[in-house]
C-alpha positions as CSV (number, residue, x, y, z in Angstrom):
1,X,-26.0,56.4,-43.5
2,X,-26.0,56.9,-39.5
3,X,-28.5,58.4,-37.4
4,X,-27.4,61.4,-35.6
5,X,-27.9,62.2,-32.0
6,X,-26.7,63.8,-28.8
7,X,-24.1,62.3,-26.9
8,X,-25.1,62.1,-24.1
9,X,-28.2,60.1,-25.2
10,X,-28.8,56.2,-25.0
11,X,-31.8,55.3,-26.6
12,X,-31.4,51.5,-25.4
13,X,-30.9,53.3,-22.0
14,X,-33.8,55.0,-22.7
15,X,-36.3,52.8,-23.3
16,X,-35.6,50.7,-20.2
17,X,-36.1,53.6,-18.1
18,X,-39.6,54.7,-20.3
19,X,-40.8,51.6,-21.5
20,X,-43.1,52.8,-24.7
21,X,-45.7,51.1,-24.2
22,X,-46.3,52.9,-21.4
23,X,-46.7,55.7,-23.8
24,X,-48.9,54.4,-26.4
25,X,-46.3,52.2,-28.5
26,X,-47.0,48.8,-28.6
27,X,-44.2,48.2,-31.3
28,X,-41.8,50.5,-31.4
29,X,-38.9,50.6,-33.9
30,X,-36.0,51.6,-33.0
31,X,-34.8,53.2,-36.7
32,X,-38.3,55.0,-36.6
33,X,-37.5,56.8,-33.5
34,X,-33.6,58.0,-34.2
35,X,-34.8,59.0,-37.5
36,X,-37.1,61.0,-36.2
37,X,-34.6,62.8,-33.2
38,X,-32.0,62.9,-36.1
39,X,-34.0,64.9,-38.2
40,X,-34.0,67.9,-35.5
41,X,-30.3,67.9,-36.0
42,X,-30.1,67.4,-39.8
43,X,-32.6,69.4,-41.1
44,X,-30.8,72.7,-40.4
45,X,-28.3,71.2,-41.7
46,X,-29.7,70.2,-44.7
47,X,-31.7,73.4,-45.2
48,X,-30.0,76.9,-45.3
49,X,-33.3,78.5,-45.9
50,X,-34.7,76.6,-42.8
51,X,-31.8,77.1,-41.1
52,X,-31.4,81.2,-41.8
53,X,-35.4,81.6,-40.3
54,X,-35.1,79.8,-37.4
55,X,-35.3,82.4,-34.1
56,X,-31.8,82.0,-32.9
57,X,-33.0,82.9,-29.5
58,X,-35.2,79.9,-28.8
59,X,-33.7,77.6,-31.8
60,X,-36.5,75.5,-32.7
61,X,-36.4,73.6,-35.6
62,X,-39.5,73.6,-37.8
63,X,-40.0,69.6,-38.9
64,X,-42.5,68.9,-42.4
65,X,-44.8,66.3,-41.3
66,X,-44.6,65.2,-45.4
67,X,-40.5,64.9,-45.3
68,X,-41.2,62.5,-42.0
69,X,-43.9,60.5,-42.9
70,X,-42.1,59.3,-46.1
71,X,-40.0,57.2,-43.7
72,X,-41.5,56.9,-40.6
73,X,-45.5,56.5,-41.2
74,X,-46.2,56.9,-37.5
75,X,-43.4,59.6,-36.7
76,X,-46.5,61.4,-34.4
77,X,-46.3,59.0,-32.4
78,X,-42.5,59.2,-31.6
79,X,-42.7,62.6,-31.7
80,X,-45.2,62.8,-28.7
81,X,-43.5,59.9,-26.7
82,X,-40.2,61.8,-26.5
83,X,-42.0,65.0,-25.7
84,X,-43.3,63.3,-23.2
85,X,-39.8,61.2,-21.9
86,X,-38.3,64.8,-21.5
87,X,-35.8,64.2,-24.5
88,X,-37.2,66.7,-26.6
89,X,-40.0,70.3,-26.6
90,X,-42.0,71.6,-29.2
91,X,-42.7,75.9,-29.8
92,X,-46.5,74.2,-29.8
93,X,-46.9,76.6,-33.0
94,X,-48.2,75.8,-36.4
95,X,-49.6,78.4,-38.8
96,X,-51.2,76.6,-42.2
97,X,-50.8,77.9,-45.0
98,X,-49.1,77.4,-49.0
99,X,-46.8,80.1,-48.6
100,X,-43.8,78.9,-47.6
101,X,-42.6,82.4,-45.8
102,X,-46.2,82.2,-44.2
103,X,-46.9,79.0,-43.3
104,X,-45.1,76.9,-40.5
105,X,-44.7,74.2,-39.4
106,X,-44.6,72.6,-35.8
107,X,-40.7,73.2,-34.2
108,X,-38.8,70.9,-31.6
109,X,-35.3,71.2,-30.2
110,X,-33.5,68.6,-27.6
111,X,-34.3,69.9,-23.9
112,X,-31.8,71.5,-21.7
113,X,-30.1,68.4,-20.6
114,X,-29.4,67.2,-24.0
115,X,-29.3,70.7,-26.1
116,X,-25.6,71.5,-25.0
117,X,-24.5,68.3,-25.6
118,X,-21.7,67.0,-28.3
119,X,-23.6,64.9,-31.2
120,X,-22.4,62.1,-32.1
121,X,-23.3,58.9,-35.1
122,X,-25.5,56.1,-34.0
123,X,-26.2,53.0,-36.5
124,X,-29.2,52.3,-38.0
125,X,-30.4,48.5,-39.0
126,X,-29.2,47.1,-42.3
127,X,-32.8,47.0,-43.3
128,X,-33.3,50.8,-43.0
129,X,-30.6,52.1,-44.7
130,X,-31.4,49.4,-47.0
131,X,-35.2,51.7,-47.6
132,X,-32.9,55.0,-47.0
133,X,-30.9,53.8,-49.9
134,X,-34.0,53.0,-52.4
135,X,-35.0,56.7,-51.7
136,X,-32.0,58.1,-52.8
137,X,-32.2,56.1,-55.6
138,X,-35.8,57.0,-56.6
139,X,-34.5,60.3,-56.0
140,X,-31.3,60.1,-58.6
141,X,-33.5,59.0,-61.0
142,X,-35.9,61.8,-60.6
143,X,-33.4,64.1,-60.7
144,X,-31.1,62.7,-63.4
145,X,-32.2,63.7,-66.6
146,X,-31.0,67.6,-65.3
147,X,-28.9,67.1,-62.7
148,X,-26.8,63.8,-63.6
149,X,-24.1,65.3,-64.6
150,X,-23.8,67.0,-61.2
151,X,-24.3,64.0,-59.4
152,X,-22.4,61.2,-61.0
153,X,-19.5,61.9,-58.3
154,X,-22.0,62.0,-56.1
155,X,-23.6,58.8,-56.0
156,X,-24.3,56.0,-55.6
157,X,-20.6,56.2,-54.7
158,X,-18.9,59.9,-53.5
159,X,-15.8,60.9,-55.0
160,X,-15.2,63.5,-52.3
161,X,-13.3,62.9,-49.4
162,X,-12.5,65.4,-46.4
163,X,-9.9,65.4,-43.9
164,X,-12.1,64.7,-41.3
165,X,-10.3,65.2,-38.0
166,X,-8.5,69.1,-39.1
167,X,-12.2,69.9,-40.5
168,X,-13.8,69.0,-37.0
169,X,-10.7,71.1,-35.1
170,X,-11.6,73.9,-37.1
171,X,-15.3,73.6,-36.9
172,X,-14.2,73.8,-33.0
173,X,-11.9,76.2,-33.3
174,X,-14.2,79.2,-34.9
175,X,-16.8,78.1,-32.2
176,X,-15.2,79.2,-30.0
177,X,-14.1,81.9,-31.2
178,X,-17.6,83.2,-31.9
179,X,-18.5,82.2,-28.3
180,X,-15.5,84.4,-26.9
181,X,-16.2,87.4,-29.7
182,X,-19.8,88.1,-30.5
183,X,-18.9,90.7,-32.7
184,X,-17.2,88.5,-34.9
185,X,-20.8,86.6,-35.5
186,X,-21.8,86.1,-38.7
187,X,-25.2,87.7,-39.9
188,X,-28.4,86.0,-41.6
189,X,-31.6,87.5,-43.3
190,X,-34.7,86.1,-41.6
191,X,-37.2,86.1,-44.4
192,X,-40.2,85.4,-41.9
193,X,-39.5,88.1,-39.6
194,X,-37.5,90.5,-41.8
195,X,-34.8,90.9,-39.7
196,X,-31.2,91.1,-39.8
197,X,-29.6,88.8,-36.9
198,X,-26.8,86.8,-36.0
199,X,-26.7,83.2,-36.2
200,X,-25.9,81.1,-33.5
201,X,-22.4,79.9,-33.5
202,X,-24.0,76.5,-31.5
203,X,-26.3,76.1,-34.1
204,X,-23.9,76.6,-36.6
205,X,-21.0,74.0,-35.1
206,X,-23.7,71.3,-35.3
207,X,-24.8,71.9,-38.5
208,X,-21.0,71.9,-39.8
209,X,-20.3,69.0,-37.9
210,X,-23.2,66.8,-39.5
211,X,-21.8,67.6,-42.8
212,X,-18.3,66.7,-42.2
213,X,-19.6,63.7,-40.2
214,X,-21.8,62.8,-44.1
215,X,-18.2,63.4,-46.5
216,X,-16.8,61.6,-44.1
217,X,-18.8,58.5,-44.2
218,X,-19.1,59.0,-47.6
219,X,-23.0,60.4,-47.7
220,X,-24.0,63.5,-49.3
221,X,-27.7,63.7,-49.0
222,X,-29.1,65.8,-52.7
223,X,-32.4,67.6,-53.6
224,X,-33.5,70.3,-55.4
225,X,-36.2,73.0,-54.4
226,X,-39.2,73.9,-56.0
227,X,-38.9,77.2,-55.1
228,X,-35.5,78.8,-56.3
229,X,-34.6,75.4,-58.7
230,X,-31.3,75.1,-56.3
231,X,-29.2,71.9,-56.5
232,X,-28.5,71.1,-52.4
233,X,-25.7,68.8,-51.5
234,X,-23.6,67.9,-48.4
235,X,-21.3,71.1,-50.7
236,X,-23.4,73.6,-50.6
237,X,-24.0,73.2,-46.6
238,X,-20.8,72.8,-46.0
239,X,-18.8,76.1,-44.1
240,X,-16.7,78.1,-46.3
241,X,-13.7,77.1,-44.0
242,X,-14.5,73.5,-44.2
243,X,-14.1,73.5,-48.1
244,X,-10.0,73.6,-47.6
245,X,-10.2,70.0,-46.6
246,X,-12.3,68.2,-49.2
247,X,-10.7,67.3,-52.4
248,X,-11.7,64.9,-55.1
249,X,-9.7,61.7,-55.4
250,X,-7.0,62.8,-53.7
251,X,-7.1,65.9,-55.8
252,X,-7.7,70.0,-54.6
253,X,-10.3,71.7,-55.5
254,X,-10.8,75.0,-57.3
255,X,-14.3,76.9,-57.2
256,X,-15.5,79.9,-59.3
257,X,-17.6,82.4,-57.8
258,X,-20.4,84.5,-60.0
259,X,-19.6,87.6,-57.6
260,X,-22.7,89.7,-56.0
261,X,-24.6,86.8,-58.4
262,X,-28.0,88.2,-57.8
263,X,-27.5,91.7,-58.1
264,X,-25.9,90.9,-61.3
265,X,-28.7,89.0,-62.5
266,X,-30.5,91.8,-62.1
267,X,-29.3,93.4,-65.4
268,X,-30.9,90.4,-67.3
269,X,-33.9,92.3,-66.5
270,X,-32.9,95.4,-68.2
271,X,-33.5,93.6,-71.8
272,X,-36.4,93.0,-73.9
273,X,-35.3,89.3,-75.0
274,X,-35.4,87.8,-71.7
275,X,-39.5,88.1,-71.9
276,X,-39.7,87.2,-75.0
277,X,-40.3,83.3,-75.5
278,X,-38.1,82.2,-78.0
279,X,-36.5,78.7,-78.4
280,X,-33.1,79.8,-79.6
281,X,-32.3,82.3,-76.6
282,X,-32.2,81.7,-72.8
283,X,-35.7,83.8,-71.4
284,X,-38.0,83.5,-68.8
285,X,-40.5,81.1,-70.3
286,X,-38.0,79.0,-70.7
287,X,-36.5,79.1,-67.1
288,X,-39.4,78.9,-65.3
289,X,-42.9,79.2,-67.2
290,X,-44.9,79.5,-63.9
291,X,-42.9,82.7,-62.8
292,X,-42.8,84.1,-66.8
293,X,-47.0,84.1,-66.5
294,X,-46.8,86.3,-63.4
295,X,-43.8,88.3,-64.5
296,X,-45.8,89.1,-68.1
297,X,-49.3,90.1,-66.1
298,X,-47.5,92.1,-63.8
299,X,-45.2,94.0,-66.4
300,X,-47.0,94.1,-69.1
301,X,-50.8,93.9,-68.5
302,X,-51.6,96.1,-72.3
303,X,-48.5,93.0,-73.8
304,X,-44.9,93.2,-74.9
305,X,-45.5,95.1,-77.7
306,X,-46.6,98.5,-76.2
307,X,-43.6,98.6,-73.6
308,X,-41.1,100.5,-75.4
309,X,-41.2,103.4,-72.7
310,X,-40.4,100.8,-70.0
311,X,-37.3,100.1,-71.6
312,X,-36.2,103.3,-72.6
313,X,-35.4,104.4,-68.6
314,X,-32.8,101.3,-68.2
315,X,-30.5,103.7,-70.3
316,X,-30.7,106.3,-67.3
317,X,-27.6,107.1,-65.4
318,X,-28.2,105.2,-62.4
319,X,-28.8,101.8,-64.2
320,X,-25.2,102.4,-66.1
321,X,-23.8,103.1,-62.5
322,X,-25.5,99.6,-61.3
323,X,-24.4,98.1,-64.3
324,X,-20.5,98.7,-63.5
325,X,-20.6,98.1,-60.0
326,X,-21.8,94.2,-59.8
327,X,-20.2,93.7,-63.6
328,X,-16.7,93.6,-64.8
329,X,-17.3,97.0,-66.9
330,X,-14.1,99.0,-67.4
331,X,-12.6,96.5,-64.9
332,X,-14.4,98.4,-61.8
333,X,-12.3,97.6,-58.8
334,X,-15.8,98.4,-56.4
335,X,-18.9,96.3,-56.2
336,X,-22.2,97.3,-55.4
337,X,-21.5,95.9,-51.3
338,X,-18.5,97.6,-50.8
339,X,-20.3,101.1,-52.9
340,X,-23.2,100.6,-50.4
341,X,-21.5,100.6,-47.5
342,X,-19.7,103.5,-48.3
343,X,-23.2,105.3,-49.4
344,X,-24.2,103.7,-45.9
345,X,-21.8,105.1,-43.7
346,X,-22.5,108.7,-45.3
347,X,-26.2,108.5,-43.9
348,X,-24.7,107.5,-40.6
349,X,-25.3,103.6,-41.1
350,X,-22.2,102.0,-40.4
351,X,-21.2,98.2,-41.4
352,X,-18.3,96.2,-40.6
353,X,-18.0,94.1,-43.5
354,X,-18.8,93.6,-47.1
355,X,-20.8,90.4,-45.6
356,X,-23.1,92.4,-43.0
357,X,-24.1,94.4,-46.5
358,X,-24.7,92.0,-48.5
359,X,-26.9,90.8,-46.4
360,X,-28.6,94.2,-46.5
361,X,-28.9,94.5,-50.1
362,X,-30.3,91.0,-49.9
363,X,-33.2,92.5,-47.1
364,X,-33.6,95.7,-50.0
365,X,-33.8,92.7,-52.6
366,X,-36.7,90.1,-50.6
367,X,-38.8,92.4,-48.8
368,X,-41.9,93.4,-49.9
369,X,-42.6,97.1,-51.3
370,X,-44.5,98.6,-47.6
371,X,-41.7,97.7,-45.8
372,X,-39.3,100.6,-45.2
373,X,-35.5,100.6,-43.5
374,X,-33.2,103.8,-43.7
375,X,-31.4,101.1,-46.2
376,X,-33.9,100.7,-48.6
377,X,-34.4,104.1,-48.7
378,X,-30.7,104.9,-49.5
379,X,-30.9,102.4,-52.0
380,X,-34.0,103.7,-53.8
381,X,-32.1,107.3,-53.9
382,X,-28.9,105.9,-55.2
383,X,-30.8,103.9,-58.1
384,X,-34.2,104.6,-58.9
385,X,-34.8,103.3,-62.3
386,X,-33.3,100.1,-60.5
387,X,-35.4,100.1,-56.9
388,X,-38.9,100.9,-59.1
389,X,-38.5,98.1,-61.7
390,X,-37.9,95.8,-58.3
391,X,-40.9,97.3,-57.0
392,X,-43.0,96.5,-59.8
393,X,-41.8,92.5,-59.3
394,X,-43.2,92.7,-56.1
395,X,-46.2,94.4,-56.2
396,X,-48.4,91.4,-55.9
397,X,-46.1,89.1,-54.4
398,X,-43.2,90.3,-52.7
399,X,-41.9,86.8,-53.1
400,X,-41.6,87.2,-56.7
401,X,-38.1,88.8,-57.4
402,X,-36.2,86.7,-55.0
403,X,-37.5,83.5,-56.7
404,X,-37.3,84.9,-60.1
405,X,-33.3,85.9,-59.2
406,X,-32.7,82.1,-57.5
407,X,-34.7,80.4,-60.8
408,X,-31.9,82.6,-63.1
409,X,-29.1,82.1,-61.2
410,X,-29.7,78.1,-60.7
411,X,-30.7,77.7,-65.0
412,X,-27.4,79.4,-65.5
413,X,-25.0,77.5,-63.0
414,X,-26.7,73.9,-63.0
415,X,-28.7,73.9,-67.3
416,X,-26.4,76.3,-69.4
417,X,-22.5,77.0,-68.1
418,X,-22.0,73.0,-66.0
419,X,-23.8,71.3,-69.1
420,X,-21.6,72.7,-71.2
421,X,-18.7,72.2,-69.6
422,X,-19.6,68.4,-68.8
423,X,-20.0,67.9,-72.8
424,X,-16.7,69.7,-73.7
425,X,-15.4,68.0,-70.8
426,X,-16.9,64.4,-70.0
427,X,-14.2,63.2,-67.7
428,X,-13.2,66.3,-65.5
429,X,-15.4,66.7,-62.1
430,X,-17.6,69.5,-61.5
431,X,-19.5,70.8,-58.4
432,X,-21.9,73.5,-57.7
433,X,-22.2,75.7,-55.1
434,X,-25.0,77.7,-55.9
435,X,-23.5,80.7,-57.6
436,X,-20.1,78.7,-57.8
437,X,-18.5,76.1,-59.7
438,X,-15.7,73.8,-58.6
439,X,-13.4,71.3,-60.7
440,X,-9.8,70.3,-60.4
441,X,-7.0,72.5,-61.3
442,X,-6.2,71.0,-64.9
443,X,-10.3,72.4,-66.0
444,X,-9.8,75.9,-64.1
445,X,-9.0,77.5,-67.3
446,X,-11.3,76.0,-69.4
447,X,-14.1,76.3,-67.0
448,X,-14.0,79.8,-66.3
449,X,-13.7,80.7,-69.9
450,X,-17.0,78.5,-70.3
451,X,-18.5,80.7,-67.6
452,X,-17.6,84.1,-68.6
453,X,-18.8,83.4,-72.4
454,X,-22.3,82.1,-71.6
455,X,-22.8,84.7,-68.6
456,X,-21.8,87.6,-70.8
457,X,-24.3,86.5,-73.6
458,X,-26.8,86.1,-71.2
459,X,-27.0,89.3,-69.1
460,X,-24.7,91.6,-72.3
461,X,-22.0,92.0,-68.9
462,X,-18.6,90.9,-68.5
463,X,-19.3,88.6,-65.1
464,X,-16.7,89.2,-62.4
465,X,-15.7,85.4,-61.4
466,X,-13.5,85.3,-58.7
467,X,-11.1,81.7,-58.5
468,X,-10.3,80.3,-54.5
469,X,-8.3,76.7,-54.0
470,X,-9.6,75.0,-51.7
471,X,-6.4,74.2,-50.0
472,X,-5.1,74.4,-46.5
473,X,-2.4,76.9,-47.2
474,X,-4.2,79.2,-49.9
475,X,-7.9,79.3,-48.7
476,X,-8.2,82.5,-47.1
């Protein structure tokens, strides 16, 4: 466990030339205050939903007061004496709030000298990776009795190893690329200000480079979120590209991707039994009760019972044609992306990629009802038995659907198809990615029939799983 900073800062340097006591800080700790810089780099890192509503133009990140008090009691302190040495600036904007797509919390980012900067590892004391190792431990335990079976490679000792130098050239490599070809930037969803925009290929080197910096060292920080029920490892931040040069005891990987996941966890919707609290099937009371008491008042205000005609439009024409493109129905060699951008273009909206739709469907998906793009109104003509039971989701809360569709897709992956699979199979290893599954090449098979059986139970739809090695010469 190192701190990470830029590299062209000295903090012994540092506090010769702005003694802190000058500043307020009688004692200062010198763990307390890289911690604290560390976090500004990390967190992105760490987060992709902090990381994908940051404002790439000014590239602030947001810090939790909570996250940094559980280590550094006085962090407000360091915070305002570095703000005041010149190493780092704050947006100065706050907005209070229990919404997490509302409220917000202070940002900082490194100043000019430092913000261009390399990063590089600094030590912390014995005694404070020491406390930093206690956490995670509190934290394993917590987290065990679900996710244990995901983490035994994890810790306390990682399994994983990454060819550290080759992953850093090619985090270098497509930097610079991006840097050279801005048309070849990647796109995000910003939830906050529901807008499409690309990410900052700066942003996005450092954030690769802190989690090849964590394999390396053998550190892969783990947490789940309240929100969606997501398992987050050092993995699931990691850059698709990066994956290539990770494998697991000297092993290559092999993940399994849930294709256009969401959108296919739509169709769960479509049936009766998924509201329907019953121990012996997979519903939403059972997934998530808090989400099943505001799904059931929403739905079905006069009860279950009288909702037969709400049912009977999911066998309308459109929902069939939704139903083939993000399944494996009649082997469909389309998916609802590559349909939609065609349906796109034919309007006069144009796309380059599959990915710069996806992320459009995912806008159609998490915005609330009011809010109206050409898009969305493409959408709601091409399905609209789909787009009004979507609408209905989020007529309250906009932010309804999109954790509803996170909650499914997480009990699937991380509660039903790798608990399975870890009892048929106690000694192969198994990794998630969100809406993918890795293991070594000798479990492929047996995985992905595990997979397809308890995802075509669930949602009635053959899945379309799509198999990549993560190997230098076959990752594409």
């Amino acid at each position: 466990m190192k701190a990470i900073v830029p590299e062209n800062f000295n903090l012994e340097e540092h506090l010769d030339q702005y003694p802190p006591n000058f500043y307020g800080i009688s004692n200062f700790n010198r763990d307390h205050g890289l911690y604290c810089l560390s976090q500004i780099i990390i967190a992105p890192a760490q987060d992709h939903e902090l990381l994908d509503n940051m404002d790439i133009t000014k590239n602030f990140t947001p810090l939790y007061s909570n996250r940094l008090q559980e280590y550094v009691h006085s962090y407000r302190q360091y915070i305002d004496y570095f703000i005041s040495t010149h190493v780092i600036e704050s947006d100065n904007y706050f907005i209070r709030g229990t919404n997490s797509d509302k409220a917000k919390s202070y940002g900082y980012r490194f100043t000019f000298k430092f913000s261009s900067a390399e990063i590089k590892t600094v030590d912390y004391s014995k005694n404070f990776v020491n406390i930093l190792k206690k956490k995670d431990k509190n934290k394993f335990t917590e987290l065990k009795p679900n996710y244990g079976h995901l983490l035994r490679d994890l810790w306390p000792v990682c399994s994983l190893s990454i060819d550290h130098q080759s992953a850093l050239k090619e985090a270098e490599r497509k930097r610079t690329m991006l840097l050279l070809h801005p048309e070849l930037r990647e796109k995000k969803y910003n939830k906050r200000k529901h807008t499409i925009e690309v990410k900052n290929p700066i942003t996005q080197y450092n954030c690769n480079k802190v989690n090849i910096i964590s394999l390396s060292i053998g550190h892969t920080h783990f947490s789940v979120d309240d929100k969606g029920q997501r398992l987050h490892t050092a993995l699931t931040n990691m850059s698709s590209q990066n994956r290539k040069f990770i494998t697991y005891k000297g092993n290559y990987l092999t993940s399994i991707d849930i294709k256009n996941s969401q959108p296919y966890f739509i169709t769960a919707l479509f049936k009766k039994e998924i509201y329907i609290d019953d121990k012996k099937t997979i519903n939403l009371y059972k997934i998530n009760k808090d989400l099943y008491s505001t799904v059931e008042s929403v739905l079905f205000p006069d009860g279950l019972m009288s909702s037969d005609d709400f049912f009977g439009k999911f066998t309308n024409h459109d929902v069939i044609q939704y139903k083939s493109l993000v399944s494996g129905v009649d082997d469909n060699p389309s998916d609802l992306y590559l349909y939609m951008k065609d349906e796109f273009k034919k309007m006069g909206i144009d796309y380059n990629s599959r990915d710069e739709v996806k992320q459009v469907v995912i806008e159609i998906l998490y915005t609330a009802n009011q809010y109206s793009t050409k898009s969305k109104k493409c959408f709601q003509t091409l399905f609209p038995t789909v787009d009004a039971l979507l609408r209905q989701f989020k007529q309250t809360q906009k932010e309804v659907l999109p954790c509803l569709l996170q909650c499914i897709e997480s009990y699937m992956v991380l509660q039903v198809i790798t608990k399975r699979f870890a009892k048929q199979h106690p000694k192969a290893p198994i990794f998630t990615i969100h809406d993918s599954v890795a293991t070594t090449e000798p479990f492929v098979k047996p995985l992905q029939t595990i997979m397809y059986e308890e995802l075509m139970a669930f949602t009635g739809l053959p899945p379309k799983l799509k198999l990549e090695r993560w190997h230098p010469d076959k990752f594409e």
